[in-house]
C-alpha positions, -999 to 999 in steps of 0.1 A, spaced: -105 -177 -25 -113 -176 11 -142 -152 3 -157 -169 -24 -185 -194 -19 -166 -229 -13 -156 -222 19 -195 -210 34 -206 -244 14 -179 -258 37 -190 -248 68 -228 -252 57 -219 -288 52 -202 -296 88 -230 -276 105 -259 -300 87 -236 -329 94 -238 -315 135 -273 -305 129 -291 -338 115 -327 -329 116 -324 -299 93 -326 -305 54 -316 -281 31 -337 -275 2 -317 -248 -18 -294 -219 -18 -279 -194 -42 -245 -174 -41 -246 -138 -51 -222 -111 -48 -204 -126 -15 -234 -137 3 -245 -177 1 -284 -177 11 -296 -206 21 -329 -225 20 -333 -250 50 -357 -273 68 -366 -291 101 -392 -304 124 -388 -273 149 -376 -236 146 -350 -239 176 -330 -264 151 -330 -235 122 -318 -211 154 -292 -237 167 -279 -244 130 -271 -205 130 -253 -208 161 -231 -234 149 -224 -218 114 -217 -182 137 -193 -204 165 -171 -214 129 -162 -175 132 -157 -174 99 -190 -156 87 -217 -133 98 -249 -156 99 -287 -138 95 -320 -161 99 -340 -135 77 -373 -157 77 -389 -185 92 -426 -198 85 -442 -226 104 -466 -245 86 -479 -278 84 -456 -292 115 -424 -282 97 -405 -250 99 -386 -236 70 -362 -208 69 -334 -187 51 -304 -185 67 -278 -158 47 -237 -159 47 -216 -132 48 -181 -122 49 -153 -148 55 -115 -147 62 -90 -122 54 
């Protein structure tokens, strides 16, 4: 199924690989959106993993919410959509 959750993990995966100093610490898959829990030394790598999950053109990619704290950014990057 090309909207079902295996191909975002997909793409989630080749963006970390790309993206090496962000850590993902959990996600969930509900109703056709994967949400995802991530990690990294510096909020332009959580904004520059978006950009490389929206440039796979298969999804629509949201940063709902990033903290800063204790020299470490964390965030929530959400999924949408996929292929026809």
């Amino acid at each position: 199924d090309s909207n079902g959750p295996l191909p975002m993990l997909m793409a989630l995966g080749a963006a970390l690989r790309a993206n090496t100093t962000v850590q993902l610490s959990g996600f969930s898959y509900h109703s056709g959106s994967l949400q995802v829990q991530v990690q990294a030394d510096q909020i332009q790598a959580l904004d520059d993993l978006k950009t490389s999950l929206q440039q796979a053109g298969k999804f629509t990619v949201n940063l709902d919410s990033v903290n800063s704290s204790n020299g470490k950014a964390t965030g929530r990057l959400t999924l949408t959509g996929g292929t026809p």
